[in-house]
Biopython code that builds the backbone (N, CA, C, O; Angstrom):
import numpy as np
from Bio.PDB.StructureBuilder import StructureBuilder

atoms = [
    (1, "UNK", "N", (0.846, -1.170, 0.000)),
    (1, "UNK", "CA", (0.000, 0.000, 0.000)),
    (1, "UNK", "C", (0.891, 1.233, 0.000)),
    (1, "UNK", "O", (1.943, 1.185, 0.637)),
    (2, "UNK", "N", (0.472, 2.593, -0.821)),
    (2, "UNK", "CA", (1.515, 3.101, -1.076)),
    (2, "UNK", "C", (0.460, 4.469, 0.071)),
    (2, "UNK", "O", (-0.755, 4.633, -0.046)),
    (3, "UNK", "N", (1.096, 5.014, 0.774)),
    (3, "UNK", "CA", (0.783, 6.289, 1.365)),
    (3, "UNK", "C", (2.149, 7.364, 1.309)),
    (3, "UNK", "O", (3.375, 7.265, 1.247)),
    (4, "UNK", "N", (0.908, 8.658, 1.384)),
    (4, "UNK", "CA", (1.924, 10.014, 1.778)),
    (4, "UNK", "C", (1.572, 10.383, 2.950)),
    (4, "UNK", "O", (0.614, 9.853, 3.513)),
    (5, "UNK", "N", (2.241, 11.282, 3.467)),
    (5, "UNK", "CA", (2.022, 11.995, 4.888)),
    (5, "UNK", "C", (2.562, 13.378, 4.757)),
    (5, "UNK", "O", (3.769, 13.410, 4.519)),
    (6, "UNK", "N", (1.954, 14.539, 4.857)),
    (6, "UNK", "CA", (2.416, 15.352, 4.545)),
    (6, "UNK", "C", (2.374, 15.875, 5.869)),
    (6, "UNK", "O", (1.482, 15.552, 6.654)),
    (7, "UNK", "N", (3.591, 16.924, 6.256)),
    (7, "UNK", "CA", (3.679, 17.568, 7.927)),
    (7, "UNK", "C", (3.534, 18.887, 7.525)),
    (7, "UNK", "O", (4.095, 19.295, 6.508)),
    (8, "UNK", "N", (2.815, 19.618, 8.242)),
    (8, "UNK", "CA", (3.152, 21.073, 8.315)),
    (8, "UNK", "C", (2.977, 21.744, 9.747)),
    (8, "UNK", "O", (2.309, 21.284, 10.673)),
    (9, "UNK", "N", (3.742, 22.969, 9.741)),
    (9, "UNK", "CA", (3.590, 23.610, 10.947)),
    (9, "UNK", "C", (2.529, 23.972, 11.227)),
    (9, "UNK", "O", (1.934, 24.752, 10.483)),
    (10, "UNK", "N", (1.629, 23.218, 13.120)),
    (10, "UNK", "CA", (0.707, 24.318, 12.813)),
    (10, "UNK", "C", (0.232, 25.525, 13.313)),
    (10, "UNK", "O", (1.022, 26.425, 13.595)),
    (11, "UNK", "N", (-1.045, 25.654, 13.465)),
    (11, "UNK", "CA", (-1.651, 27.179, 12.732)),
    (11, "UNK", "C", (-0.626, 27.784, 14.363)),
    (11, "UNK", "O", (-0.420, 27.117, 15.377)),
    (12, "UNK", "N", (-0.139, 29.322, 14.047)),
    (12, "UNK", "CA", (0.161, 30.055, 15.306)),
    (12, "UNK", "C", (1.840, 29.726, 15.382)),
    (12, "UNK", "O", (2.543, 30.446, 16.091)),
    (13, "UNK", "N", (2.371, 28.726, 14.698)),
    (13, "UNK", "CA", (3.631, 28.697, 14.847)),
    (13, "UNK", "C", (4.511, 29.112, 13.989)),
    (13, "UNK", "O", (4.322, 28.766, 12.823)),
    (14, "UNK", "N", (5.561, 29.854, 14.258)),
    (14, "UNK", "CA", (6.015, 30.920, 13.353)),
    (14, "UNK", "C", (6.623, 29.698, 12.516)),
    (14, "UNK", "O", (6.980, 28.600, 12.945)),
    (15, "UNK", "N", (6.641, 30.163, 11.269)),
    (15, "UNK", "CA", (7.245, 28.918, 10.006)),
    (15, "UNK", "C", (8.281, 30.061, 9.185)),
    (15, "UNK", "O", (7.809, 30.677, 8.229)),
    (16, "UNK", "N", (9.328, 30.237, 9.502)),
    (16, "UNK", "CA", (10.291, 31.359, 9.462)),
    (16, "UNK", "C", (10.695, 31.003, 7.831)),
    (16, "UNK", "O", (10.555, 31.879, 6.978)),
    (17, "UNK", "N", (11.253, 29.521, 7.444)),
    (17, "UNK", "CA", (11.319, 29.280, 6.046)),
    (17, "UNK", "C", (9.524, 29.297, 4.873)),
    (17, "UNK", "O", (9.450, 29.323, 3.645)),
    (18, "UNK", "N", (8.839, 29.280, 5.488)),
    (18, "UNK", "CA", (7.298, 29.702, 4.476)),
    (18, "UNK", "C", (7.773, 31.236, 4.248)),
    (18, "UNK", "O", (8.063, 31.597, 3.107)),
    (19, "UNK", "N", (7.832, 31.937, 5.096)),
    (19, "UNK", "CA", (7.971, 33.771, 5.503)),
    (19, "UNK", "C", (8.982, 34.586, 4.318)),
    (19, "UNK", "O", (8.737, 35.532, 3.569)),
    (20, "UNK", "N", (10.211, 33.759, 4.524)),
    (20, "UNK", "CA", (10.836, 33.804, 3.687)),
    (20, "UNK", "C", (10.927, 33.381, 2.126)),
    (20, "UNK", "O", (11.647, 33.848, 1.243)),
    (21, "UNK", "N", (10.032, 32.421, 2.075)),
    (21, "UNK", "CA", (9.943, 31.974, 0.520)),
    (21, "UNK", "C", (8.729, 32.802, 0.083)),
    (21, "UNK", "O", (8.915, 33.142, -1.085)),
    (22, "UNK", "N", (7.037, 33.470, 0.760)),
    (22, "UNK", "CA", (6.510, 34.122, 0.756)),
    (22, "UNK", "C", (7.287, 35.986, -0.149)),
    (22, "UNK", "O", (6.999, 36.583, -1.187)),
    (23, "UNK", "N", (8.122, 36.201, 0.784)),
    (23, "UNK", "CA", (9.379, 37.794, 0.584)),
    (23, "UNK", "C", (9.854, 37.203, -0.765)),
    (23, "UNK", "O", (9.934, 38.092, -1.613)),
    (24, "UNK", "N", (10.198, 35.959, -1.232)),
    (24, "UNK", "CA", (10.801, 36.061, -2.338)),
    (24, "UNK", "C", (10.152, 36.092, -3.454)),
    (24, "UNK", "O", (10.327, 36.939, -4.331)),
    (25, "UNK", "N", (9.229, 35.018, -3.501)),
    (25, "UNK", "CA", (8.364, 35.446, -4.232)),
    (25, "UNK", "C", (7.457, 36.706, -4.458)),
    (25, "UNK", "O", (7.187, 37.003, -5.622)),
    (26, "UNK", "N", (6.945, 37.507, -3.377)),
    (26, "UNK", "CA", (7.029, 38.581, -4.028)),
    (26, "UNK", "C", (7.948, 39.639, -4.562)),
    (26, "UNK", "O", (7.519, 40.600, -5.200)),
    (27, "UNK", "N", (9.325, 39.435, -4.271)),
    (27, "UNK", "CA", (10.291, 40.285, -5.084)),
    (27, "UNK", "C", (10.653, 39.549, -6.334)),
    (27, "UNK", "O", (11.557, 39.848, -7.114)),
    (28, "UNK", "N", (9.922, 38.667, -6.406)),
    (28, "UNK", "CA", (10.232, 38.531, -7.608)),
    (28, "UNK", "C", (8.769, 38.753, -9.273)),
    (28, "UNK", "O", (8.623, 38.374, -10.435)),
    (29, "UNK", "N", (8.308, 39.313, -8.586)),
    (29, "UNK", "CA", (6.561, 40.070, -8.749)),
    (29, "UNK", "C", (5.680, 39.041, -8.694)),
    (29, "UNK", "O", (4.597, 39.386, -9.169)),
    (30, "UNK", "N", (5.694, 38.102, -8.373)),
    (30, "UNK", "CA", (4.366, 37.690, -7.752)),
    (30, "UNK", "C", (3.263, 38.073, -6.782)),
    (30, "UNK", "O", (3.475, 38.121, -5.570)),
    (31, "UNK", "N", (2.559, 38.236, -7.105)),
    (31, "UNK", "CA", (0.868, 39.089, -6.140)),
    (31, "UNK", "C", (0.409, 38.120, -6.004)),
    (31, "UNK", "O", (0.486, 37.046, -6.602)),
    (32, "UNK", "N", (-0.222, 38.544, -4.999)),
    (32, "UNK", "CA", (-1.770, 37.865, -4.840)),
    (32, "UNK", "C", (-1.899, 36.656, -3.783)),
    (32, "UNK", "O", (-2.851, 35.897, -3.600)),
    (33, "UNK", "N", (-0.402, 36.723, -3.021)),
    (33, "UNK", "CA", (0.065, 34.991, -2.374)),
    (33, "UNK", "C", (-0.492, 35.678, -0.801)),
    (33, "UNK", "O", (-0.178, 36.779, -0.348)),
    (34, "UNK", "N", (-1.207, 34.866, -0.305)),
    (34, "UNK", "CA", (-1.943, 35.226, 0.889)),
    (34, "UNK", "C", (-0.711, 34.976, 2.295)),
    (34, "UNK", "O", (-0.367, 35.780, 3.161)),
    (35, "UNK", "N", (-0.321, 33.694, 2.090)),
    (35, "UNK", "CA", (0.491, 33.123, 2.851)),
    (35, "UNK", "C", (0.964, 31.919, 2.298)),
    (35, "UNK", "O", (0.212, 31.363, 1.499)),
    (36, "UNK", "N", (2.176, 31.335, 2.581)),
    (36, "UNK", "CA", (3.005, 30.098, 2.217)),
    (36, "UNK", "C", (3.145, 29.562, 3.617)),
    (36, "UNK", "O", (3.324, 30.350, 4.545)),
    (37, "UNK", "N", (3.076, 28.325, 3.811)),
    (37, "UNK", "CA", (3.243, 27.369, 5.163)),
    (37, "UNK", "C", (4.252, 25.853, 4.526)),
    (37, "UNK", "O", (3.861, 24.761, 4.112)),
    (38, "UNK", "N", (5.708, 26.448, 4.703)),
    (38, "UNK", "CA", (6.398, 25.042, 4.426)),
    (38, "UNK", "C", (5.565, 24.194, 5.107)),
    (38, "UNK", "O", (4.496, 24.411, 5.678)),
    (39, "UNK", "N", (6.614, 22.576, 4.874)),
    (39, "UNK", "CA", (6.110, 21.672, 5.020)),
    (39, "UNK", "C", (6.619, 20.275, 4.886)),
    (39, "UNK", "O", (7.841, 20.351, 4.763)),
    (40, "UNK", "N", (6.249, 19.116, 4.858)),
    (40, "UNK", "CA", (7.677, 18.016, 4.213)),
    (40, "UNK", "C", (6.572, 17.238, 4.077)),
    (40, "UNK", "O", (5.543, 17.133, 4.744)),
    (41, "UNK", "N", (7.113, 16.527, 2.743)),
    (41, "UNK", "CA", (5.914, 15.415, 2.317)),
    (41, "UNK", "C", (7.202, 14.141, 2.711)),
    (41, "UNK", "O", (8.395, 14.404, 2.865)),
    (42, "UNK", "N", (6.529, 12.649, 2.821)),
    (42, "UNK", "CA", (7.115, 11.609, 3.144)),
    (42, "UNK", "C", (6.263, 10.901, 2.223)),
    (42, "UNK", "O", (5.147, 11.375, 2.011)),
    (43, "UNK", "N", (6.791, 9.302, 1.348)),
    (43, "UNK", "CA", (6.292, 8.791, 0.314)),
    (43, "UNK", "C", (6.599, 7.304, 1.009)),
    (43, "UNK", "O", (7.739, 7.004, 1.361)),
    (44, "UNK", "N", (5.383, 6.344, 1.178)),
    (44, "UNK", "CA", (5.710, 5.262, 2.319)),
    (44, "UNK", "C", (5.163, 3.846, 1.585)),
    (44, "UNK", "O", (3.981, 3.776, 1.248)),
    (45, "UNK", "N", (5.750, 3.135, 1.439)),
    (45, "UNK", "CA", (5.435, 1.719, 0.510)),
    (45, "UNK", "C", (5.082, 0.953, 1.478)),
    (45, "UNK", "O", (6.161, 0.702, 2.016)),
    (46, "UNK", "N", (4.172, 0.341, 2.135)),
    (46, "UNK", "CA", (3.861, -0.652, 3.451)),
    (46, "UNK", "C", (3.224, -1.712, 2.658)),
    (46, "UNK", "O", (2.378, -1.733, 1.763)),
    (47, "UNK", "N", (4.028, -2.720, 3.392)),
    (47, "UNK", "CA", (3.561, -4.661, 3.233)),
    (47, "UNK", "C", (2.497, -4.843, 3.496)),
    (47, "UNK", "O", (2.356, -5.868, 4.161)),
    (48, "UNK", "N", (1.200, -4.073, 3.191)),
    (48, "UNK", "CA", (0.012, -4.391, 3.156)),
    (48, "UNK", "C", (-1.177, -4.093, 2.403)),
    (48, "UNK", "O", (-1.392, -2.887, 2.523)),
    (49, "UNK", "N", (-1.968, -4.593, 1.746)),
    (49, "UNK", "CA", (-3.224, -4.072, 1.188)),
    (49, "UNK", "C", (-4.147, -4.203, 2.334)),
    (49, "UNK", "O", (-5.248, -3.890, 1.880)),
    (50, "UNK", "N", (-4.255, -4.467, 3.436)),
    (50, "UNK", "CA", (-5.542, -3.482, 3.714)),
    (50, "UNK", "C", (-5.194, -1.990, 4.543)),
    (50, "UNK", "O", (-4.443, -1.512, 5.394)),
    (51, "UNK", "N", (-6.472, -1.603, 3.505)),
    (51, "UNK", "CA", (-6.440, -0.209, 3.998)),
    (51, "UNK", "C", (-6.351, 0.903, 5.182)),
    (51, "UNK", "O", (-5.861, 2.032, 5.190)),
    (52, "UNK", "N", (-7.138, 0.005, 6.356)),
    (52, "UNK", "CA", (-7.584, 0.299, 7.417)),
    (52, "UNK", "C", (-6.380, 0.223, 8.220)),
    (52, "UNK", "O", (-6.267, 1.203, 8.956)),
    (53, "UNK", "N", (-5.310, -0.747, 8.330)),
    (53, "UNK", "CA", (-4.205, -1.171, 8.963)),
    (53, "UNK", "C", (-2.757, -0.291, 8.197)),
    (53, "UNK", "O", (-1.903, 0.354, 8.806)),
    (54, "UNK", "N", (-2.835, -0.498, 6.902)),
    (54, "UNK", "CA", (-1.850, 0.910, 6.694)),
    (54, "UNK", "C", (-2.105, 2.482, 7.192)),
    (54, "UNK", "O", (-1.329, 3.429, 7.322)),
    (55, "UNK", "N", (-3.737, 2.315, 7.441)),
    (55, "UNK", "CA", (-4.034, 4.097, 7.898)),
    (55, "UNK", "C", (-3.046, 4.111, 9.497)),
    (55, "UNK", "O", (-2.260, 4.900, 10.022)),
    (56, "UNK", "N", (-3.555, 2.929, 9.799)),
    (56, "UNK", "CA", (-3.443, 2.889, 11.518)),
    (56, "UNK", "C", (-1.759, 2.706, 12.107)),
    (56, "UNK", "O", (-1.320, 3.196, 13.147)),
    (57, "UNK", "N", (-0.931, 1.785, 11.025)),
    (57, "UNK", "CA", (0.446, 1.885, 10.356)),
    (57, "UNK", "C", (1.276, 2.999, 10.494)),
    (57, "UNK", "O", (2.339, 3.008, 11.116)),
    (58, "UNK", "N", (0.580, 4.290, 9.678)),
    (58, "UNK", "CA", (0.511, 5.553, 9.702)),
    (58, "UNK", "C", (0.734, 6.551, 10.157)),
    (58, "UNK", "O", (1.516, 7.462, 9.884)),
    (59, "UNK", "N", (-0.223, 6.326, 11.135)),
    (59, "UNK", "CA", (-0.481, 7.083, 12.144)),
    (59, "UNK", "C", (0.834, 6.674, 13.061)),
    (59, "UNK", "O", (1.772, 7.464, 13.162)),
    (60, "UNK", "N", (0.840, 5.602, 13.612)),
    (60, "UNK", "CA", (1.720, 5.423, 14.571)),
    (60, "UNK", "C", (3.002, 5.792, 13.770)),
    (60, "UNK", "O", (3.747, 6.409, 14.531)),
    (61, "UNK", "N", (3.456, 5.682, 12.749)),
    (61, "UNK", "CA", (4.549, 6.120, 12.000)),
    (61, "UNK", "C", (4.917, 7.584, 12.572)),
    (61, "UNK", "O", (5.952, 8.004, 13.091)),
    (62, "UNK", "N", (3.559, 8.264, 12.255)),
    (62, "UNK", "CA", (3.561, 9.847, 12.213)),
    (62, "UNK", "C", (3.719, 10.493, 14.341)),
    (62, "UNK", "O", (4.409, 11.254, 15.019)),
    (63, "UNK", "N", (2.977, 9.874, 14.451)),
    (63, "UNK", "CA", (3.706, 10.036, 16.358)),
    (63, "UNK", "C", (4.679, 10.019, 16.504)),
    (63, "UNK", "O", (5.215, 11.034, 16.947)),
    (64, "UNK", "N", (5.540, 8.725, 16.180)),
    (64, "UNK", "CA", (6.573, 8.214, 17.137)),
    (64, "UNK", "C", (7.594, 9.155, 16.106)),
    (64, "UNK", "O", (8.184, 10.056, 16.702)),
    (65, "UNK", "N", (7.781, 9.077, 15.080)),
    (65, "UNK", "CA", (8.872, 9.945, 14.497)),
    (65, "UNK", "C", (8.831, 10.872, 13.417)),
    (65, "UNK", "O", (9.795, 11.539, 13.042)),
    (66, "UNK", "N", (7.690, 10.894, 12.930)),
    (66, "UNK", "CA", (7.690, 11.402, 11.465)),
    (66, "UNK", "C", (6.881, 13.116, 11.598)),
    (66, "UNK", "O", (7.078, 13.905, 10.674)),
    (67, "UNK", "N", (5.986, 13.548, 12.825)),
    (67, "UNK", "CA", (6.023, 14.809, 13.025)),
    (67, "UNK", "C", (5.662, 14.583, 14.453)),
    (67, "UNK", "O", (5.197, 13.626, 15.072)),
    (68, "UNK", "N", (6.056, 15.861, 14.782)),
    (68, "UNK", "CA", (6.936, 16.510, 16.712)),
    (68, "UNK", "C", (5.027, 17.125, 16.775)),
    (68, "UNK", "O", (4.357, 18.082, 16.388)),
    (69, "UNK", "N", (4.918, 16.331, 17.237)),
    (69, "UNK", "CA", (3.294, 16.692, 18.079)),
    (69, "UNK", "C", (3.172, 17.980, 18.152)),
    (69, "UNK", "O", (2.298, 18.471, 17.437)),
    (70, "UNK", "N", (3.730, 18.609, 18.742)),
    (70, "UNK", "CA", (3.918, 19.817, 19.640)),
    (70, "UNK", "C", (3.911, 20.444, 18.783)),
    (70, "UNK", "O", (3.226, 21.379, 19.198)),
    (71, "UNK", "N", (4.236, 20.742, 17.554)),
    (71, "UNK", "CA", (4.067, 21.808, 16.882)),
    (71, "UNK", "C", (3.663, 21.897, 15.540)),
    (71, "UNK", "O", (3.449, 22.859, 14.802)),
    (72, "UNK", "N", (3.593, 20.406, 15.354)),
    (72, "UNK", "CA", (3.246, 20.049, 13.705)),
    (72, "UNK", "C", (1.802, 19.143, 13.787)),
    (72, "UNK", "O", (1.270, 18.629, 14.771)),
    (73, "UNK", "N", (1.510, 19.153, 12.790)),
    (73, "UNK", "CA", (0.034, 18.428, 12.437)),
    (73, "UNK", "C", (0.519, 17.713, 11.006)),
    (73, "UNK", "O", (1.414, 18.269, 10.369)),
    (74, "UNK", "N", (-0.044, 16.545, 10.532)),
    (74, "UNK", "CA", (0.241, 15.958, 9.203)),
    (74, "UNK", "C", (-1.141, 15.413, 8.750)),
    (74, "UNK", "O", (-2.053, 15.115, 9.521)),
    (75, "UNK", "N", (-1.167, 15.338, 7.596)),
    (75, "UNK", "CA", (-2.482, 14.593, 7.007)),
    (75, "UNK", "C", (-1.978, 13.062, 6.188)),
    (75, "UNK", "O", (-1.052, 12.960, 5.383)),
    (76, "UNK", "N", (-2.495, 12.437, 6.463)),
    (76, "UNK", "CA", (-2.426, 10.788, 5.712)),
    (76, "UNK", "C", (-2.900, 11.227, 4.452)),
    (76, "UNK", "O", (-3.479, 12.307, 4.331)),
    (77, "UNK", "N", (-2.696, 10.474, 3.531)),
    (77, "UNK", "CA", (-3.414, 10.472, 2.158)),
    (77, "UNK", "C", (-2.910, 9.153, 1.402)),
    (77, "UNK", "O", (-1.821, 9.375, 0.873)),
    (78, "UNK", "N", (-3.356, 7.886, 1.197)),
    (78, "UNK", "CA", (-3.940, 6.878, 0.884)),
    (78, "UNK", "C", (-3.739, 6.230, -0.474)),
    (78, "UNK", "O", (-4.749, 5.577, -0.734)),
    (79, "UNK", "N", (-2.911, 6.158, -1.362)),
    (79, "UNK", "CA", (-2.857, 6.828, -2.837)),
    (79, "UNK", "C", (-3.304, 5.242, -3.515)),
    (79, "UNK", "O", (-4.148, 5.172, -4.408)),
    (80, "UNK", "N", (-2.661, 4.095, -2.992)),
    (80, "UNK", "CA", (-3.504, 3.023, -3.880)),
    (80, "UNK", "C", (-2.963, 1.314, -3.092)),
    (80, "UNK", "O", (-2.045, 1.384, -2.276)),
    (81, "UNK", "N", (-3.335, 0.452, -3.277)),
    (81, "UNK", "CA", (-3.338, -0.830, -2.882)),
    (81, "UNK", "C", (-2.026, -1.585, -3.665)),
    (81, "UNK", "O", (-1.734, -2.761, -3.444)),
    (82, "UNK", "N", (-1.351, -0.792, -4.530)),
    (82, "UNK", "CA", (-0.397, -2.157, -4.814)),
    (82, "UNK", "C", (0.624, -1.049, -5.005)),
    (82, "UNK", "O", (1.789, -1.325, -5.291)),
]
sb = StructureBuilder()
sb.init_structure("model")
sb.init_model(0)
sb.init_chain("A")
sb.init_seg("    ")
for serial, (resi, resn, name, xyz) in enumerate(atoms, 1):
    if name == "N":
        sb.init_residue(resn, " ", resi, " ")
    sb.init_atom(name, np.array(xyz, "f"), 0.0, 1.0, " ", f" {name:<3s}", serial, name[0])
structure = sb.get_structure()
């Protein structure tokens, strides 16, 4: 089962590299960008087709090492069975 996990900082925590890529892009004339929130995607191949047990896989992945509780939030996303 193939999953992503994407981490981002969350809401209220200063994300000093978004801030900065935000400043560049507008010097470089881009408008209209509300806000940028880096982030890190992870790409995860797990020894299983069922679905329910790679979510849960996942998750515990995403606790124990893959984002710092405390200041990050991540979303699962599920992409296919083989």
């Amino acid at each position: 089962m193939k999953v992503q996990v994407h981490t981002t900082l969350k809401e209220g925590v200063l994300d000093p590299q978004g801030k900065a890529v935000g400043s560049a892009l507008k010097n470089l004339g881009f408008s209209g960008i509300k806000k940028i929130r880096q982030g890190k995607l992870f790409d995860i191949d797990l020894e299983t087709d069922n679905k329910d047990e790679a979510e849960k896989i996942t998750k515990k992945i995403c606790k124990v090492l893959l984002a710092n509780m405390v200041i990050e939030d991540y979303r699962i996303i599920i992409l296919s069975d083989n």
